[in-house]
Structures are given as structure tokens and as C-alpha cells.
C-alpha positions in Angstrom: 128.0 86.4 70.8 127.9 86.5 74.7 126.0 83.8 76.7 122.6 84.7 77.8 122.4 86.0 81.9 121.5 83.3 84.2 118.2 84.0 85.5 117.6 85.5 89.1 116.0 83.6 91.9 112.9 84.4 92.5 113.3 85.3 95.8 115.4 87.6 94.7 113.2 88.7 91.9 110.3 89.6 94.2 112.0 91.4 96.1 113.1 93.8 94.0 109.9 93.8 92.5 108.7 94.8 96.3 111.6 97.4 96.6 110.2 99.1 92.9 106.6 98.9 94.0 107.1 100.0 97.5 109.4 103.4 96.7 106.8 104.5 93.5 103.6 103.6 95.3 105.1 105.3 98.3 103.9 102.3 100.7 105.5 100.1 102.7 105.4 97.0 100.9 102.7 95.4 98.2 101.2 92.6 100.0 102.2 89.0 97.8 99.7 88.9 95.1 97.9 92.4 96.1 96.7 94.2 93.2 98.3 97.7 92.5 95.2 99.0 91.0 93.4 98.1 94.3 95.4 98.9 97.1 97.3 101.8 95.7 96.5 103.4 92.2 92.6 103.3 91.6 92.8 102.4 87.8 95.6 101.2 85.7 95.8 103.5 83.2 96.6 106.0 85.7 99.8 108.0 86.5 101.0 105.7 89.7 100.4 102.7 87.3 102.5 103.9 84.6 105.3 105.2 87.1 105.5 101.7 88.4 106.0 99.9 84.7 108.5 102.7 84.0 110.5 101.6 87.0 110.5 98.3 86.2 111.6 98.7 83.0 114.4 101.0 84.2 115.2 98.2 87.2 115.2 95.4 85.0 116.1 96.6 81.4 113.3 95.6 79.4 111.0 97.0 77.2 106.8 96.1 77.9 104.0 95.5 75.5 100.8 97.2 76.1 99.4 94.0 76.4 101.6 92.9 79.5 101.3 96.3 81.2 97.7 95.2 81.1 98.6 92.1 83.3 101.0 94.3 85.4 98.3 94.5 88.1 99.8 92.5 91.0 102.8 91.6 92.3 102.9 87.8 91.2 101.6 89.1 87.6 105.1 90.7 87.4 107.0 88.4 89.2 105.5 85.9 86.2 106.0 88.2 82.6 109.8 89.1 83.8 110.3 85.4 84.7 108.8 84.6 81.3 110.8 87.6 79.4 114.1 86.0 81.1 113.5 82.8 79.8 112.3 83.7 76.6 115.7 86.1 76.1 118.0 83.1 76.9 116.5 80.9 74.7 116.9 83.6 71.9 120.4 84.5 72.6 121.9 87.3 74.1 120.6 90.2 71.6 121.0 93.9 72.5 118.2 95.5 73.9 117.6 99.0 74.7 116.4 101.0 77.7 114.1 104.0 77.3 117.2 106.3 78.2 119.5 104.7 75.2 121.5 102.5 76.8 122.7 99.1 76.0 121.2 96.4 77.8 122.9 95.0 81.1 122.0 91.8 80.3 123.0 90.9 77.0 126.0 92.8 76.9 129.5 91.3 77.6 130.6 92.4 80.7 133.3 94.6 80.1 131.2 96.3 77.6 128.0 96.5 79.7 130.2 98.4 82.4 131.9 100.7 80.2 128.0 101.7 78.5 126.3 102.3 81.7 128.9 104.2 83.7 129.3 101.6 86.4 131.8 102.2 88.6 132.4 98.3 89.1 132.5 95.5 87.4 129.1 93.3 87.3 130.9 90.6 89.0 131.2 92.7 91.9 127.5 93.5 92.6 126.6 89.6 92.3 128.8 89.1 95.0 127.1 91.2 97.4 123.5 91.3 96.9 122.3 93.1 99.7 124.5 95.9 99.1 123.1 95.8 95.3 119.6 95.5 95.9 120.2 98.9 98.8 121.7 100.7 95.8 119.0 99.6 93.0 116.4 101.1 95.8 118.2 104.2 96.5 118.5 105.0 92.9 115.0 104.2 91.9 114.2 106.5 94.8 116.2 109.1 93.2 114.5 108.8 90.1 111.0 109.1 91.7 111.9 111.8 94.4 113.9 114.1 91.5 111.5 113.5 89.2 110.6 117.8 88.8 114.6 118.1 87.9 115.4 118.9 84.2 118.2 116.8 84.2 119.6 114.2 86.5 122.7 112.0 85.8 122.8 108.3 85.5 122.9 106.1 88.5 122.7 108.8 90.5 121.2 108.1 94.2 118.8 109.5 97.2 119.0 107.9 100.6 115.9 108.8 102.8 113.0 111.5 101.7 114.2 114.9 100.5 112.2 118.1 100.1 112.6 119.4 96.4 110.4 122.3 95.1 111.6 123.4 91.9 110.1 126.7 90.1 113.6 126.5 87.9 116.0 124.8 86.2 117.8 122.0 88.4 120.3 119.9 86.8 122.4 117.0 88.8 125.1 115.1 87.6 126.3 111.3 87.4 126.3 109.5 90.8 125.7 111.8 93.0 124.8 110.8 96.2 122.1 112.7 98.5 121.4 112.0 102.2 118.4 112.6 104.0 117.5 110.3 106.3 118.3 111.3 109.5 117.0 115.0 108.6 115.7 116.3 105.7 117.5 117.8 103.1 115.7 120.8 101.4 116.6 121.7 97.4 114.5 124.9 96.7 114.8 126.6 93.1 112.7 129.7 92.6 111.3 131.0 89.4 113.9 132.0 87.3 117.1 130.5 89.4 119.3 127.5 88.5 120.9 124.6 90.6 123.8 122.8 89.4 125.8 120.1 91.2 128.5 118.4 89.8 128.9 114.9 89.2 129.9 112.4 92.0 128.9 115.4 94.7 128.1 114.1 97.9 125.5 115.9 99.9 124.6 115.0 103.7 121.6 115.4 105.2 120.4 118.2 106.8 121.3 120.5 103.8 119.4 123.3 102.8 120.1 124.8 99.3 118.2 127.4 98.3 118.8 129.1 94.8 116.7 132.4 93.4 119.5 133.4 90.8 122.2 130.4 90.6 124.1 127.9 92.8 126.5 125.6 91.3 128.0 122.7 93.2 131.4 121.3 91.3 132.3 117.6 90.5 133.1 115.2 93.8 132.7 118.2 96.4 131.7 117.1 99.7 128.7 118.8 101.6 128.6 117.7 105.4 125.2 117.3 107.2 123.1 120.8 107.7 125.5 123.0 105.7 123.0 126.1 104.2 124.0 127.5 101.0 121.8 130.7 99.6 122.4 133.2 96.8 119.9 135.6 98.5 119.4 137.5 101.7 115.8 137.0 101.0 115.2 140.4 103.0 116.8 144.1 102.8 118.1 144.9 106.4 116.3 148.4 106.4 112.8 147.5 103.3 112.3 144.0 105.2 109.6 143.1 102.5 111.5 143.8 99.9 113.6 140.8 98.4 117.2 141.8 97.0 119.2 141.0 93.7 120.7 137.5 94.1 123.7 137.1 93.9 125.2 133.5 92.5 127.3 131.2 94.5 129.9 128.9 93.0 131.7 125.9 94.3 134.5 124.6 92.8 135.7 120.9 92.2 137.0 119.0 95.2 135.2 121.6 98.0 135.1 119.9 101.1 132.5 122.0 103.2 132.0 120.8 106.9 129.1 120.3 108.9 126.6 123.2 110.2 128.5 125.7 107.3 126.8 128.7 105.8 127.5 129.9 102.6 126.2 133.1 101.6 125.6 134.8 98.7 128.2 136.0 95.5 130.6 133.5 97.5 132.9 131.6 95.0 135.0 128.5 96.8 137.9 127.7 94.8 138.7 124.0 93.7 139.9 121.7 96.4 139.1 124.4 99.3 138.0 123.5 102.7 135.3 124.7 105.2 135.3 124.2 108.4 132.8 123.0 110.6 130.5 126.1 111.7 132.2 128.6 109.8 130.3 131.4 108.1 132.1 132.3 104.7 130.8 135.3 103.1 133.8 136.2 101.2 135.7 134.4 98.4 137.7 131.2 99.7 140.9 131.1 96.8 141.7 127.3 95.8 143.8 125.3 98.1 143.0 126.8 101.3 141.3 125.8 104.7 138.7 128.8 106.1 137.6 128.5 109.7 135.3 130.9 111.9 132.7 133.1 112.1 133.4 135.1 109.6 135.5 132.2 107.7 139.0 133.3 107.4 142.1 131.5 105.3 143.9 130.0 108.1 145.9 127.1 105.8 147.1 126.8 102.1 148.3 123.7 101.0 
């Protein structure tokens, strides 16, 4: 049986508490001791409330009783049942617990174990060593889960940085660790009725980028999309019957696509794995695997 985790300060403990509060309640900050159902969500039982005790039990791994979520009205309240839960687990041991998505707790499982279960891509050891850079993460994830809330599917620790525009009339499905900027502009994810938006697991997406799908996008595993890249399966408008929207037509990007900044991909394109874009081009023809397009229209000017 593995020891029990040593508790967090509380310093560190309420601010993370801040961090969950601040990026569900969409403020900038819950004042010490400031009641949630006063300031921000006018009665506990309603949907902000019960976003905020789902995060926490996401951010810290636990499990609460209806009676606690009754006391989860202020930021000291919670800052008091998870310092009380902490102790309480290491005087019991280190039992498994488990999260409401199925996975083993981070706390009372060994290490190696914990890792392995949760998809980490580090070992525990490193995150203690550099809190900041933790805590940064644990808020851009828990943003994630807030902001891509509308997805049908979106994979484990995956993370937004900044606020995104997401309107979602389809089927969106995201991968593992995928990372999405949009801080310094606004990255737009639009799905219309009927269409489908994949991307990959470990895809990076910059900000700026506009994806819009009406039939089906699909983004492969650890592509890279540089800042305002558009990618459309749809014309939107004939050239001649301008009110007329045309069949889409779906656009597929392989593993390993490296697409540079201020690209446009248009639609039926297919990028082959490990294919690069360059900056500015305008691809409207298949790119084969292995190759570097360039220009306006993007022609193969490297295989490799």
C-alpha cells in the first residue's frame, strides 16, 4: 500500500480554488470568503453552482456529498471541506478513489501507476517541481473543459489557452492533449447541422484559426496549425446562384501536417501524412505525403 499524498499548502490550495472559480464563473477572481451564490450564481442549486463542484471535483479528484456541496458556497467553505477530505484520506490510508470520468485517483495511486492511468506525459515528480507551470496547465485545461463543453467528445487533459469561439450544430470530437490557442486572436470552431470535426490527438492549433465544417474536417494526430490558417469544406456560395449554398466537400489532414501561418485550405483537399504548408499558400489540390507546397495556388516544390 502507497503512502498517503502530503497535503498542499494552503496558499496553494486557494489558489487553485481561485483559478477553478474564476474560469467557470467567468470572473476575474472570487473575492476571499465571497459567496458564489451571491456574487455570481443567484442560487446554489443552479447550473453555475453545479459547474463549479464538477470542476473541483475534476481539479482535485474527489468525490462530494450532497451535504458538502451544500457548504460549497464560498471560497473559504471549500478551501475548509478539501483541507478536511485531505486529512481525513491520509489518516485512512491511501485507498483508490475514483473520478466521475473512471479514472484512478492521482492521489492514492503509486506514482508510476497514477501516470500510466491518467495519460500524463510526465512523471508527478515533475509537476511538483514547477508549480507555476502546473497550476498554468490545471487552468488551461479546466478552461478547456468549460469552453468545449458543446463537443461530443473531448480527450483527456486536453487544453485551451485564451477564449475561443465554438458553435457547434454537429458532431465535434477532439483528441488527447490537444492544445488550442487563442489568446492573441480568436480562434473560431464552427460545425453546422449535419457536419463533423475531428482533430487528432496531440494537434496543436494557434490562434487565429478558423475551422469551419458543413460536411467533415478531420485534423490527424500531432499536426501542427500555425496562427490564422482557414480551413473550409464549403464554398458557402455558387459563383453564378450566390444564395445558393453548394455540396461540401470533406477535407482531410493527415498525421504529422505541418500547415504554416495565414494558410487556406479549401474544400475536398486531402494533405498527406507528414506534409508541409507554407506560410500563405492557398492549397486547393491534394498535397501527397512527404512534400512541402508553397504559393498561391500551393504547388509541390520539395519531397523529402
Amino acid at each position: 500500500m502507497s503512502a498517503p499524498a502530503p497535503e498542499l499548502p494552503t496558499s496553494e490550495l486557494r489558489r487553485t480554488v481561485r483559478t477553478v472559480l474564476a474560469t467557470v464563473l467567468g470572473v476575474g477572481g472570487a473575492e476571499p470568503g465571497a459567496a458564489i451564490t451571491q456574487t455570481a450564481c443567484p442560487a446554489w442549486t443552479g447550473d453555475r453552482h453545479l459547474a463549479v463542484v464538477a470542476a473541483l471535483q475534476e481539479a482535485f479528484d474527489t468525490r462530494f456529498s450532497a451535504g458538502e456541496m451544500v457548504a460549497l458556497t464560498s471560497e473559504a467553505q471549500i478551501v475548509e471541506v478539501l483541507q478536511q477530505r485531505a486529512s481525513e484520506q491520509a489518516n485512512a490510508g491511501a485507498e483508490r478513489t475514483s473520478t466521475p470520468d473512471g479514472l484512478p485517483s492521482l492521489v492514492s495511486a503509486p506514482p508510476a501507476e497514477a501516470v500510466h492511468a491518467a495519460g500524463l506525459p510526465n512523471q508527478l515528480q515533475a509537476y511538483a517541481r514547477n508549480p507555476r507551470q502546473t497550476l498554468t496547465k490545471v487552468s488551461e485545461w479546466l478552461s478547456a473543459r468549460w469552453q468545449l463543453r458543446a463537443c461530443q467528445h473531448v480527450g483527456r487533459w486536453t487544453r485551451v489557452i485564451g477564449r475561443l469561439t465554438l458553435e457547434n450544430w454537429g458532431t465535434i470530437i477532439i483528441g488527447e492533449r490537444v492544445q488550442i490557442y487563442s489568446h492573441r486572436a480568436r480562434t473560431v470552431l464552427t460545425v453546422r447541422d449535419g457536419g463533423t470535426l475531428r482533430i487528432g490527438d496531440r494537434a496543436f492549433i494557434n490562434y487565429g484559426t478558423d475551422i469551419a465544417a458543413t460536411g467533415a474536417i478531420t485534423i490527424g494526430a500531432d499536426c501542427l496549425i500555425g496562427t490564422h490558417v482557414s480551413i473550409l469544406d464549403n464554398d458557402f456560395h455558387e459563383v453564378t446562384q450566390r444564395d445558393k449554398v453548394p455540396e461540401p466537400r470533406p477535407v482531410v489532414i493527415g498525421d504529422h501536417v505541418w500547415i504554416g501561418n495565414r494558410a487556406i485550405i479549401m474544400p475536398g483537399v486531402t494533405i498527406g501524412e507528414g506534409a508541409v504548408v507554407g506560410a500563405g499558400s492557398v492549397v486547393v489540390r491534394d498535397v501527397p505525403a512527404r512534400t512541402v507546397a508553397v504559393g498561391n495556388p500551393a504547388r509541390i516544390v520539395k519531397t523529402f
